[in-house]
LOTIFI-35080 format. One record per residue: residue number from 1; x, y, z of N, C-alpha, C in turn. Coordinates in Angstrom, 3 decimals, padded with zeros to 6 digits, m for minus. Layout:
BEGIN
{milo NUM nu X nv Y nw Z cau X cav Y caw Z cu X cv Y cw Z} .
...
END
This chain:
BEGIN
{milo 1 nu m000.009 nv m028.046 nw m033.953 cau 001.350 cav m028.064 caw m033.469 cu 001.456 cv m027.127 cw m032.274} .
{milo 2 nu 002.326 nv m027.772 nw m030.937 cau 002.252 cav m026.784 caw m029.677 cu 003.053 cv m026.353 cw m030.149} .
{milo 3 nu 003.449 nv m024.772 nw m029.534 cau 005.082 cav m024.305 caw m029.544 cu 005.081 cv m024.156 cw m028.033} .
{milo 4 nu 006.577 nv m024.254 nw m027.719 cau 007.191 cav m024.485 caw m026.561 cu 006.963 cv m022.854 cw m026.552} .
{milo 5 nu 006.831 nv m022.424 nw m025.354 cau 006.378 cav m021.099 caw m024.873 cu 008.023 cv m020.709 cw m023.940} .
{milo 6 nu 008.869 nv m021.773 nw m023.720 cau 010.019 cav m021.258 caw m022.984 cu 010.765 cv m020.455 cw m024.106} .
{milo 7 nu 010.829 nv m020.694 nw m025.578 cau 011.725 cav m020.134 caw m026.493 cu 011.241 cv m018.761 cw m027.070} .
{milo 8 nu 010.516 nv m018.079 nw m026.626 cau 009.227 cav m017.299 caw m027.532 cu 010.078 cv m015.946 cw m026.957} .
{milo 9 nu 010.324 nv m015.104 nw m027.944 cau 011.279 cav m013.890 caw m027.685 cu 010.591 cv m012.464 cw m027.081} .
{milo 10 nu 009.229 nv m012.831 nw m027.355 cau 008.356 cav m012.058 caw m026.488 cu 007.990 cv m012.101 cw m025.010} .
{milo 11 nu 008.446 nv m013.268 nw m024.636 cau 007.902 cav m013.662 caw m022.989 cu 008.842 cv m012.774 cw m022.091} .
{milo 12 nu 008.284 nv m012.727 nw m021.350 cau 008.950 cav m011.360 caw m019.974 cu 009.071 cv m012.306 cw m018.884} .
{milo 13 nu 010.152 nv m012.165 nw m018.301 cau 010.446 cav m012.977 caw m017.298 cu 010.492 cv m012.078 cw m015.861} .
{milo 14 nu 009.918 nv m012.147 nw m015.509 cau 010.692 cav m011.164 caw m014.068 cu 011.640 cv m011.415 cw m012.930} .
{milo 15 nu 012.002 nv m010.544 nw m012.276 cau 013.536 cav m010.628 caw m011.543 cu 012.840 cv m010.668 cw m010.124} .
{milo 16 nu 013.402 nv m011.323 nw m009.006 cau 013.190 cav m010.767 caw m007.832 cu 012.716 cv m009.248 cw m007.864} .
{milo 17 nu 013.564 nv m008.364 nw m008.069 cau 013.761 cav m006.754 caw m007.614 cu 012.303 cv m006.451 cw m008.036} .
{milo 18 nu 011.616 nv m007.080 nw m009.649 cau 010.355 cav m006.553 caw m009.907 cu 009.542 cv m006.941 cw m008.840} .
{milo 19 nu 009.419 nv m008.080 nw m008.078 cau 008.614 cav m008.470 caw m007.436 cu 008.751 cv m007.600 cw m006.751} .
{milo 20 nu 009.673 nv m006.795 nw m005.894 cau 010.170 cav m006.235 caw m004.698 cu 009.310 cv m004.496 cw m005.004} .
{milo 21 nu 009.362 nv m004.467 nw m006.362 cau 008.813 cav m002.868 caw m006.795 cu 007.429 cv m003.035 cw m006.785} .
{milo 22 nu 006.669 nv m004.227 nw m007.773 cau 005.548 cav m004.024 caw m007.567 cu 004.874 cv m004.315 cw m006.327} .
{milo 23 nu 005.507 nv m005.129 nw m004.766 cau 004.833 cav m004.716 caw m003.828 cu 005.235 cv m003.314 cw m003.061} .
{milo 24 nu 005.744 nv m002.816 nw m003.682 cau 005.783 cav m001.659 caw m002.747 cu 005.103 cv m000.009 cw m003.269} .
{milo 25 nu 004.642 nv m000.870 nw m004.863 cau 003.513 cav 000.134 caw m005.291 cu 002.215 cv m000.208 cw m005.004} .
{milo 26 nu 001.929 nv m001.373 nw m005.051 cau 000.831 cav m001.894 caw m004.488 cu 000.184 cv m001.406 cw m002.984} .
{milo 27 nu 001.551 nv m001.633 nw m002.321 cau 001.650 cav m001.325 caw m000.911 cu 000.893 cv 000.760 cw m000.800} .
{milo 28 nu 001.633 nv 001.099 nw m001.732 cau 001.650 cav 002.772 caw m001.792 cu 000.046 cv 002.962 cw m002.188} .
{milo 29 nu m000.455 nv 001.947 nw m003.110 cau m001.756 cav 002.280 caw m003.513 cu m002.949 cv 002.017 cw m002.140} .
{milo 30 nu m002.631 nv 000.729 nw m001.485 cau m003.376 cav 000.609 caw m000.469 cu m003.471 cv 001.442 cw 000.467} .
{milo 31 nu m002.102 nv 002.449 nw 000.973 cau m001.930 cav 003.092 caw 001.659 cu m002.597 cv 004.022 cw 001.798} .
{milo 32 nu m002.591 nv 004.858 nw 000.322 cau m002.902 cav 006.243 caw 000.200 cu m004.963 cv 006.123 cw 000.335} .
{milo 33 nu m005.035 nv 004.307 nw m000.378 cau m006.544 cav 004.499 caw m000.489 cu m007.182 cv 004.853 cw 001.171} .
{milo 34 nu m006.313 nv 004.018 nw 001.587 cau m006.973 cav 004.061 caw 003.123 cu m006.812 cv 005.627 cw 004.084} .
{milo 35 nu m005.782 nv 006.035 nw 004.213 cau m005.340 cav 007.133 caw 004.464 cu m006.412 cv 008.374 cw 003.840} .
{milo 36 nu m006.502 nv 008.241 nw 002.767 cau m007.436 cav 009.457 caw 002.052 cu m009.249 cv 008.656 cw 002.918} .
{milo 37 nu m009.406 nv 007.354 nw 002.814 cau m011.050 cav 007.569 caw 003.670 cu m010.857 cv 007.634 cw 004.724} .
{milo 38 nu m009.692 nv 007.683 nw 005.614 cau m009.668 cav 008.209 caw 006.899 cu m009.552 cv 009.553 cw 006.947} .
{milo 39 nu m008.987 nv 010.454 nw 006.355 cau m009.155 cav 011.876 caw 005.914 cu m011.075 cv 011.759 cw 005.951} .
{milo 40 nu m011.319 nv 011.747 nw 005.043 cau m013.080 cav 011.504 caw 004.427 cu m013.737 cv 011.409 cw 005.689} .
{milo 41 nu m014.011 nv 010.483 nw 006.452 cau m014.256 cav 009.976 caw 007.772 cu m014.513 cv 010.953 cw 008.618} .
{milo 42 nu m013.078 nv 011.630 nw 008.770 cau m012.969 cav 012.799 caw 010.099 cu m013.720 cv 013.447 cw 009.817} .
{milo 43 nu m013.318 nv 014.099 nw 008.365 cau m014.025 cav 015.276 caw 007.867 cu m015.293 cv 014.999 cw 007.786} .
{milo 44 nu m015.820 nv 014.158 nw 007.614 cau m016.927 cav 013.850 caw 007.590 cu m018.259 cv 013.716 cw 009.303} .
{milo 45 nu m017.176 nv 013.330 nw 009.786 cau m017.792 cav 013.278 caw 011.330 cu m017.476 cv 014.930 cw 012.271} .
{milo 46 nu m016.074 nv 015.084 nw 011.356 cau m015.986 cav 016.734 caw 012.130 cu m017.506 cv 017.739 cw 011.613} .
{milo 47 nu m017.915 nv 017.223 nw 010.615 cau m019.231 cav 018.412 caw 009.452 cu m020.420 cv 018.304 cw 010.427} .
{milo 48 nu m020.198 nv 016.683 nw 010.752 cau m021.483 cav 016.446 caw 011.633 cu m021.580 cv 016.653 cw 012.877} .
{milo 49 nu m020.835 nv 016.914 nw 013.975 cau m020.376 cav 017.333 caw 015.256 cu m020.644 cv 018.949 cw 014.957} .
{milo 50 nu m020.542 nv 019.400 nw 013.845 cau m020.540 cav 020.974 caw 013.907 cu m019.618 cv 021.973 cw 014.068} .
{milo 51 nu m018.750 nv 021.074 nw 014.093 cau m017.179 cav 021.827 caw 014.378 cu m016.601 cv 022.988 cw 013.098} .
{milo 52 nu m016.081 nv 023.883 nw 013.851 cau m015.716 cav 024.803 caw 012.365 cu m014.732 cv 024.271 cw 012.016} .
{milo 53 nu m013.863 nv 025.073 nw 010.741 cau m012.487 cav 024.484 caw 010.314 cu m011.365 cv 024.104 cw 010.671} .
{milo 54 nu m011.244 nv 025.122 nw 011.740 cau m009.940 cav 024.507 caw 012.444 cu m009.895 cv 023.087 cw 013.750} .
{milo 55 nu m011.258 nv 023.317 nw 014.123 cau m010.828 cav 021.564 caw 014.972 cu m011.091 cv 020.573 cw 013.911} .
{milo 56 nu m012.052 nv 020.941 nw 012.941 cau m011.881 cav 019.618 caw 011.692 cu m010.509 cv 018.769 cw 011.422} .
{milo 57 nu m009.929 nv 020.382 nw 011.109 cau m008.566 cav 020.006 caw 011.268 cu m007.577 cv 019.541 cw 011.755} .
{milo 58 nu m007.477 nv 019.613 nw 013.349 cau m006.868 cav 019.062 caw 013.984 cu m007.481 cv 017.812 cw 014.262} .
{milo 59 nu m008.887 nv 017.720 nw 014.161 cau m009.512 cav 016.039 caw 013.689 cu m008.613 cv 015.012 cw 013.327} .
{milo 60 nu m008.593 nv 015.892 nw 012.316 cau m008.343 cav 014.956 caw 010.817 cu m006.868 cv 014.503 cw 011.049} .
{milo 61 nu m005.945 nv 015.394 nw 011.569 cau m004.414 cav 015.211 caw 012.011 cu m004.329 cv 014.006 cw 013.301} .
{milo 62 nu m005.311 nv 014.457 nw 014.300 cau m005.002 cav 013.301 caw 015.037 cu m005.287 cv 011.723 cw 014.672} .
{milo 63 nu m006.444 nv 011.871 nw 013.703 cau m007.566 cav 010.345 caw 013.533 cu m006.511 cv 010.115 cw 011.933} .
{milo 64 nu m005.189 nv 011.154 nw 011.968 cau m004.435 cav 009.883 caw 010.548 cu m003.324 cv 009.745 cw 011.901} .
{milo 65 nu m003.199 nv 009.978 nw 012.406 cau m001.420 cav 009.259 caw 013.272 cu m002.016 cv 007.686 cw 013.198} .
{milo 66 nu m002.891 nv 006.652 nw 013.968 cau m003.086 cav 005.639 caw 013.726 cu m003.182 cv 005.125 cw 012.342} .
{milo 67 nu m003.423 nv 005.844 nw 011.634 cau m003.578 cav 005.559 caw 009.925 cu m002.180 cv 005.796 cw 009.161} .
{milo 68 nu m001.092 nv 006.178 nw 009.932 cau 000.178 cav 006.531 caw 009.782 cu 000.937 cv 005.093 cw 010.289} .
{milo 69 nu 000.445 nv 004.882 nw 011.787 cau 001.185 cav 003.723 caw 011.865 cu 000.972 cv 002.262 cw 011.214} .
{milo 70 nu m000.603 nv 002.440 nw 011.044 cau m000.783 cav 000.893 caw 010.377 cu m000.366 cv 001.106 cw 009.501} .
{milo 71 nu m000.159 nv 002.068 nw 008.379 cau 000.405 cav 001.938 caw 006.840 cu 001.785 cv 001.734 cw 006.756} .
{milo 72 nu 002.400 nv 002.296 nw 008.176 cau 003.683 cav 001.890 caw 008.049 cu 004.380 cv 000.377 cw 008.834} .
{milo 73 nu 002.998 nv m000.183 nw 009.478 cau 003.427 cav m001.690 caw 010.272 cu 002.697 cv m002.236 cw 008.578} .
{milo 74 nu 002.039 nv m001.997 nw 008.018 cau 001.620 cav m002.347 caw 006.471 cu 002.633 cv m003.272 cw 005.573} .
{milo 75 nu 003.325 nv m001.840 nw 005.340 cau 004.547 cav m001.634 caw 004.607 cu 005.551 cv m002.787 cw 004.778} .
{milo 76 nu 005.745 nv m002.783 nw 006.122 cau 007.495 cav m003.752 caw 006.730 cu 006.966 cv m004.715 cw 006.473} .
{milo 77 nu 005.710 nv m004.981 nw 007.140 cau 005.250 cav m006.505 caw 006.706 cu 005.598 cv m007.200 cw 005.554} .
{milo 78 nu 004.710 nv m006.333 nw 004.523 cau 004.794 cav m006.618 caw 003.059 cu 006.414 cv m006.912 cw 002.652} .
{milo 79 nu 007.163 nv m005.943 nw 002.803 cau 008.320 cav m005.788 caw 002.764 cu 009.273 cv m007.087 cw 003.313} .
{milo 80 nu 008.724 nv m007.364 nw 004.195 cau 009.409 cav m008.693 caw 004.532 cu 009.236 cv m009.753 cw 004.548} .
{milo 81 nu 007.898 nv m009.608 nw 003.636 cau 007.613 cav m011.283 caw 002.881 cu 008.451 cv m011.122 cw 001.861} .
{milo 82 nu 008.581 nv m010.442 nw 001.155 cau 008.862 cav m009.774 caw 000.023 cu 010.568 cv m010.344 cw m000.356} .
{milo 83 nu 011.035 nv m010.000 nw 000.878 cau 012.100 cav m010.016 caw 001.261 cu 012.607 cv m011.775 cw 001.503} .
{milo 84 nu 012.030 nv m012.548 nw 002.347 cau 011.744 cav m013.595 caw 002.966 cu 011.935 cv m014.391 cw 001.245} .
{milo 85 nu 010.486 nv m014.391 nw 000.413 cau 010.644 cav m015.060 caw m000.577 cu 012.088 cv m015.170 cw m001.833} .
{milo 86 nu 012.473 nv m013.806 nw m001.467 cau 013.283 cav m013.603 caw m002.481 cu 014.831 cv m014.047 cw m001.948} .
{milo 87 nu 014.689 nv m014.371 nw m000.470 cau 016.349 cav m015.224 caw m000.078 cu 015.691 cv m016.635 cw 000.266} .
{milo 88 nu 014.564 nv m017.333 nw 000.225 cau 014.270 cav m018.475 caw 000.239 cu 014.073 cv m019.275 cw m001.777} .
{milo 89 nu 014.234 nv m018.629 nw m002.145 cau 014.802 cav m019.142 caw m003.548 cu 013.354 cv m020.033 cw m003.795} .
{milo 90 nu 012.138 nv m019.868 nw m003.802 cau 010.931 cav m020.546 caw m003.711 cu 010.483 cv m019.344 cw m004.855} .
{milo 91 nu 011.012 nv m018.498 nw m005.520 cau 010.393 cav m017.380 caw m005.891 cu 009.476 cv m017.880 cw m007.133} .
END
């Protein structure tokens, strides 16, 4: 015997808004992954250049501003599919 799976008091349905949260944790996870091996990177190329701590540092500050903007042209993107699906009623 099937059971109809629409009546089942356990099933979770989700809302737009969830969709809207889990890309923007998703979004936060990609972000930070990338952001932290661009950190890694500098530091990593500042160790090998020979540089002491403080230009590492300022390395590392200049080589995330590009890693700042793609995470945040990232973000809107995501954000506005996100957005897009959820007033095109296709959800």
């Amino acid at each position: 015997m099937l059971v109809n799976a629409d009546n089942l008091p356990h099933e979770v349905r989700y809302t737009k808004t969830d969709a809207v949260i889990s890309a923007i944790g998703a979004t936060l996870l990609i972000v930070s992954e990338m952001l932290g091996a661009l950190v890694a990177f500098a530091w990593a190329v500042g160790s090998m250049l020979g540089l002491s701590e403080t230009p590492i540092v300022i390395f590392i500050c200049v080589m995330s501003v590009p890693g700042l903007v793609l995470s945040l042209t990232l973000t809107r993107r995501i954000l506005r599919v996100e957005h897009s699906l959820r007033d095109s009623g296709n959800f």
